[in-house]
Every structure is written in C-alpha cells, then in structure tokens.
C-alpha positions in Angstrom: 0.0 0.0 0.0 1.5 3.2 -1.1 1.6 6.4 0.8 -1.7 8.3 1.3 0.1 11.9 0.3 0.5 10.2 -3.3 -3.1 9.5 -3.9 -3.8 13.3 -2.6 -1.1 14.5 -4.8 -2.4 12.4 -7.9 -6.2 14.1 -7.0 -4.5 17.7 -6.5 -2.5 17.3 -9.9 -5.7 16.0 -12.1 -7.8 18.9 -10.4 -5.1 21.8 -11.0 -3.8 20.7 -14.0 -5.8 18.4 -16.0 -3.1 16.1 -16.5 -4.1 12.9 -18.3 -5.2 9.6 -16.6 -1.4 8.2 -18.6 0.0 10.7 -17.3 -1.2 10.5 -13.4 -0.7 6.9 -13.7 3.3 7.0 -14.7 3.5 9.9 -11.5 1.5 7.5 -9.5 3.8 4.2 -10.3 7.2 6.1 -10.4 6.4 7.7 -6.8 5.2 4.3 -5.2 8.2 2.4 -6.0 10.3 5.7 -4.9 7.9 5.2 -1.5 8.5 1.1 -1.5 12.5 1.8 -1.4 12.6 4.1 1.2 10.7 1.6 3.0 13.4 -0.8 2.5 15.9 1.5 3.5 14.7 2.6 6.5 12.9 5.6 5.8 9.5 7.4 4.8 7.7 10.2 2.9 7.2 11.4 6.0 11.2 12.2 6.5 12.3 13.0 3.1 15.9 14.5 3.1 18.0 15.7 0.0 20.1 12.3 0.9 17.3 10.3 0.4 16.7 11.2 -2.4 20.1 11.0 -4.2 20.4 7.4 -2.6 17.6 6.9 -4.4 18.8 8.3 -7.8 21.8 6.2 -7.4 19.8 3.1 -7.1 18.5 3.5 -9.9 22.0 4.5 -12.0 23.0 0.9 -10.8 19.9 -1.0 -11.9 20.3 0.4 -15.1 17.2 2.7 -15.9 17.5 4.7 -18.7 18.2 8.6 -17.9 14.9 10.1 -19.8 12.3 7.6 -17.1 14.5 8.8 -13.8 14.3 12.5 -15.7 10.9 11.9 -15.5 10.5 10.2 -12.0 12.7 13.5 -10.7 10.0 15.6 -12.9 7.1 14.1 -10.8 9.0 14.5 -7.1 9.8 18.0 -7.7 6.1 18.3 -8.1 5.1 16.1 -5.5 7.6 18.4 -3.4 6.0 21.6 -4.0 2.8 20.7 -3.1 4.0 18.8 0.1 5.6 22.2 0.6 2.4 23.6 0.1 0.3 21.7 2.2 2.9 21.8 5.4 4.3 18.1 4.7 7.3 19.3 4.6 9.5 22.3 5.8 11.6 22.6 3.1 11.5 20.7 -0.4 14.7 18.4 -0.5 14.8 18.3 -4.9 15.9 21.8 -5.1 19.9 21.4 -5.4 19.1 18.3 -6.9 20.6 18.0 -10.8 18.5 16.3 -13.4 20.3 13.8 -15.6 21.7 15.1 -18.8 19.9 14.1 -21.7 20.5 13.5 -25.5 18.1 14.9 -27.7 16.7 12.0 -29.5 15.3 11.9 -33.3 12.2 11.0 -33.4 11.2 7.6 -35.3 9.4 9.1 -38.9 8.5 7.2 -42.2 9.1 8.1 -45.8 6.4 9.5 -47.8 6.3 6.3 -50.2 6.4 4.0 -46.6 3.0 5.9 -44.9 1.4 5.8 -48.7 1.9 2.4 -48.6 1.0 1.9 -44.8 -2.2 3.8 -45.8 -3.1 1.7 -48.4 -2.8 -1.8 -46.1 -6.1 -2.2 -44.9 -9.0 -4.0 -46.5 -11.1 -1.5 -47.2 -14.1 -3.6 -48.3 -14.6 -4.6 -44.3 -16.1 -2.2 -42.0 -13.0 -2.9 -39.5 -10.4 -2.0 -42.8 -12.3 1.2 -43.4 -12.4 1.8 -39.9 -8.4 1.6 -39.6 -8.1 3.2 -43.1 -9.8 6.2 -41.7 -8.0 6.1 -38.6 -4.9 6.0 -40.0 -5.7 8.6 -42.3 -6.8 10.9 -39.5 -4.0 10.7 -38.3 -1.8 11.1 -40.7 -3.1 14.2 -41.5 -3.8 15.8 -38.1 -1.0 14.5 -36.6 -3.0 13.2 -33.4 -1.6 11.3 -30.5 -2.8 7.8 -30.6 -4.9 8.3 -27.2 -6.5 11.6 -28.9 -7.6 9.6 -31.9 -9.4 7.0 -29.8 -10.9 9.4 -27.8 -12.8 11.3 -30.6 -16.3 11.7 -29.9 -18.6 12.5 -33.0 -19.4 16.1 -31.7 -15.1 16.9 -32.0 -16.0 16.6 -36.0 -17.2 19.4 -37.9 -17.5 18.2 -41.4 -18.8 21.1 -42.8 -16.0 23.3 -41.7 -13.4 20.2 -42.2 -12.1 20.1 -38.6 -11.1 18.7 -35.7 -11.4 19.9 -32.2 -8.6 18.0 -30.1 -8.6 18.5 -26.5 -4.9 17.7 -26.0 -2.3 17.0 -22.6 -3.5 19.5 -20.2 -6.8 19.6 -21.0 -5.9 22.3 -23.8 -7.9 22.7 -26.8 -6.6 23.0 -30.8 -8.2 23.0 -34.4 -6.7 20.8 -36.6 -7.8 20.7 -40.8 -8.2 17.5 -41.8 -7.9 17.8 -45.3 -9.7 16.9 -48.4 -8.6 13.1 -48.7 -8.8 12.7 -44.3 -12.2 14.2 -44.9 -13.3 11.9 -47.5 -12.3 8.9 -45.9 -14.0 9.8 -42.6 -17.0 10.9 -44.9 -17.3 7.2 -46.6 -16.5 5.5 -42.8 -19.2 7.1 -41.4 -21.7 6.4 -44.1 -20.6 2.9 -44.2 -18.9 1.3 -41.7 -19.4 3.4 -38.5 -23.1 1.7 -38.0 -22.1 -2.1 -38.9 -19.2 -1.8 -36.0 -21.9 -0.8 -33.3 -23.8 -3.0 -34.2 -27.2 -1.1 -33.3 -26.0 0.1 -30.1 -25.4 4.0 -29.2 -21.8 5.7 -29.0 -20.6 8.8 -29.3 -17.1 7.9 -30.0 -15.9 8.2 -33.5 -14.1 5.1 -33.8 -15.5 2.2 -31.5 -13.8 -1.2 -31.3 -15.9 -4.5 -32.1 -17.6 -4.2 -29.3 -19.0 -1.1 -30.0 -16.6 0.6 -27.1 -14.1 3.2 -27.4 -10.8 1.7 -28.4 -7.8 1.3 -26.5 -4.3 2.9 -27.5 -2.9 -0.7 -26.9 -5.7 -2.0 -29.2 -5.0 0.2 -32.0 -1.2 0.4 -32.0 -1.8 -3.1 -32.4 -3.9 -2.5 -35.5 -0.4 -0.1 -37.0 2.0 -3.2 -37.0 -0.3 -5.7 -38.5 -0.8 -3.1 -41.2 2.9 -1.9 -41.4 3.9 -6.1 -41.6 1.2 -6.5 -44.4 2.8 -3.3 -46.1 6.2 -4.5 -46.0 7.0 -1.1 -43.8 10.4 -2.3 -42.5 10.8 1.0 -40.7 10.4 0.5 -36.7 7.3 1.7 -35.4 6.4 3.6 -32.4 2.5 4.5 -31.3 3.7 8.4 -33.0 5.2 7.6 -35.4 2.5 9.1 -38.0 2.8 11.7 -36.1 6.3 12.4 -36.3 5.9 12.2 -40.3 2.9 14.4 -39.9 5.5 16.8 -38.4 8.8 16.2 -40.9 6.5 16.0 -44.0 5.0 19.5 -43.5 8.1 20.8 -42.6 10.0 19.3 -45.8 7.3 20.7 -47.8 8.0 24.5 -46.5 5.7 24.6 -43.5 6.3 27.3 -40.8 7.5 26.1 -37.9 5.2 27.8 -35.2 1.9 26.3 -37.4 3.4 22.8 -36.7 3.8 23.7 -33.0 0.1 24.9 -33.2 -0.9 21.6 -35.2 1.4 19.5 -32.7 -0.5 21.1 -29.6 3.1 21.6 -28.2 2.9 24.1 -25.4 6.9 25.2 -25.9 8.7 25.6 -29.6 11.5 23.8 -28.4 9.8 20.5 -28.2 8.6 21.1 -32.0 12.3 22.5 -33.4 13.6 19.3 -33.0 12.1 18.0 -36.0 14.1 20.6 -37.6 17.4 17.9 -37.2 15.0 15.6 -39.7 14.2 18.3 -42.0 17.8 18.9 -42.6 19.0 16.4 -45.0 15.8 17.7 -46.8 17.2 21.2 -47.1 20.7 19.8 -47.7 19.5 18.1 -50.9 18.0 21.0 -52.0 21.0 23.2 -51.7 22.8 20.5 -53.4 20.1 20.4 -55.9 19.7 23.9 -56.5 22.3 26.1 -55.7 25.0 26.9 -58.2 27.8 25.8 -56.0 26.0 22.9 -54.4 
C-alpha cells in the first residue's frame, strides 16, 4: 500500500492541472516504488531529506534505468515536493539542489512518404474494420494526433462542414486541426458505411469504436499499426507516434512554418517542435545540393 500523500497529490494534480489519466498513472507508479524503497531503506515520505533522495537516484544509475524515465521520476518529485511544501508536509522541499540527468536529444522515429502511402493503403477496405483503420490512419496522418486523442474522438469533435477537428490535447488544452480533403473523404465514406455495422445497433458517441461497439484502446490500435505496417512491408520501426512524427517532418520538408506545426502538434513550448528541424535537414541539404550553383 502506497503512501496516502501520493493518492492526494495524484487528485491535486488531475484537479489543477488536468493532466491525463497516462499521465497521473506513470506519477502514481514512479512515486510508489520511490515510496517502496525508502521503505526498504529505512525511511519514509514522512522524513524526506536531500540524501534520500540522491540514494535513491543512485539506485536507480546501478539497476540500469535509462536517464529520460529517472528524468521523469525526478519531474514528478519535484512536483510532488512543491505541493508537500504547500500543504505543510514538509518544511523545506529536499529536490531543489538536486541536478537532473543530462539528456541526449533523441530523433524521433518518422516514415518516408512512399512507406506511410503504402501503410495507408494496407487495410482491407471492403470490411467495415479495414475502413475503420483506413480512416483512422488517415486521420492521423493528417492531423497528426496522438494515438490516445484519436481513440478518444467523440462524433461532436467533427465538424464536417468546416473540415475540422477539435482535439482536446495534454492538459486539457484545446486545438483545431484541418483534416484535409482526402482525411475528410475517408472519414465521410467511414461514417456512411462502416461506423453503424461496427456498433452494431448500439449507441456511441465515440468516433471510432472497437468491435464491441466501445471506445478503443491505444494498446488496441497500436496493435492495428503493426499488422498493417507487416502487411505493407514497412520495415521502418514503429512507435505508437510515429505518424505523427511524419505528420510533423513531411509538413516541414514541404515549407511549413515552424510555429503552425507547433500549433498543429498542440506543443505548449517551440522547443519540443524544433527538433524536427534535425529531420528536415537532410531535406534542405538536398535542396542546396540540388539547386544552388555551387552545391
């Protein structure tokens, strides 16, 4: 049984902050273990010291976790600090001379335009479940979504008229996002077609629902991606984002601003978005090469 001040951090955060049930869940596992070896060693919530917490960061160097997760659990205890500050749990918060681990800045995992074409074009469209994923992975190709925001759509996020989707993103913050005339098309000939067979006479509101007639699960659906990918002979490793990362590169190979794909993205900070800028660059390379006179 983990400590009771996690729970009533975990209820503070969602209430302040909105943050996602993923995200309370990763806080809410990374802060019980952190509880479960103090207990081991001795020591409690109750009497966190700067010590105990650096013991702690060195267990983990030795077990081998990767720097980015304890960058995150060291994330989720300064918060949990500042509101035991807050509340009087503590006296002083024992993370503040406390370094985070130096990270790399890792590319993310994108697709050609020829793979997601093909990767598009893998489903059997002439099922209701292929035009389902067809128009899934069409979505979000060209909205680049997050997997959990796709499976979440509700029908009354989709203004077909207009041609747009209303995502509510991490945070609970809000974007548009176009979907384009071929997205729009697809979703257009899912919902005329296939949308009723898969509920099978029972009422939803979400846009994509699995078999059952139930809103899908991100493990469900990433699922869905590689047996699609295999069938398309995608040999590119896949990640749950990965559309959305060549959602991202595509637009900016093709001369998109940076700032729209930051408002696309539903990234809070620029710098999160620039680093597709590092995939763009053999892009712009070849182009110089292509184009310039001394290329």
């Amino acid at each position: 049984m983990s400590h009771p001040w996690i729970s009533r951090f975990l209820e503070a955060q969602w209430l302040e902050k909105g943050l996602s049930l993923n995200t309370r869940e990763a806080y809410g596992r990374d802060l019980a273990q952190f509880d479960a070896w103090l207990s081991q060693q001795g020591h409690s919530l109750n009497e966190l010291g700067r010590e105990q917490v650096l013991g702690y960061l060195g267990w983990r160097l030795q077990q081998g976790f990767k720097a980015r997760s304890t960058a995150r659990f060291l994330s989720c205890l300064r918060g949990f600090a500042a509101h035991a500050v807050r509340e009087n749990w503590w006296l002083a918060d024992p993370t503040l001379d406390v370094a985070l681990p130096k990270l790399g800045r890792p590319l993310p995992k994108s697709l050609s335009e020829a793979d997601v074409e093909a990767l598009l074009a893998a489903p059997d469209i002439d099922t209701a479940l292929g035009l389902r994923d067809r128009c899934m992975l069409e979505v979000l190709y060209a909205c680049g979504l997050r997997v959990s925001e796709l499976v979440g759509l509700q029908l009354e996020q989709i203004n077909l008229r207009q041609g747009v989707v209303r995502v509510t993103g991490k945070g609970s913050k809000e974007r548009l996002v176009p979907l384009g005339e071929e997205a729009l098309d697809w979703l257009l000939r899912y919902l005329q077609a296939a949308r009723a067979e898969l509920l099978a006479g029972q009422s939803s509101a979400v846009v994509f629902p699995s078999l059952r007639g139930q809103q899908m699960t991100r493990q469900t659906f990433w699922h869905r991606i590689k047996q699609h990918a295999l069938a398309a002979g995608v040999s590119t490793s896949l990640s749950p984002h990965t559309l959305r990362h060549a959602f991202a590169t595509h637009l900016l190979n093709h001369g998109a601003d940076l700032r729209v794909v930051q408002l696309l993205l539903g990234h809070s900070d620029l710098s999160t978005t620039q680093i597709y800028t590092h995939i763009a660059k053999a892009r712009l390379q070849s182009l110089h090469a292509e184009h310039h006179p001394r290329g």
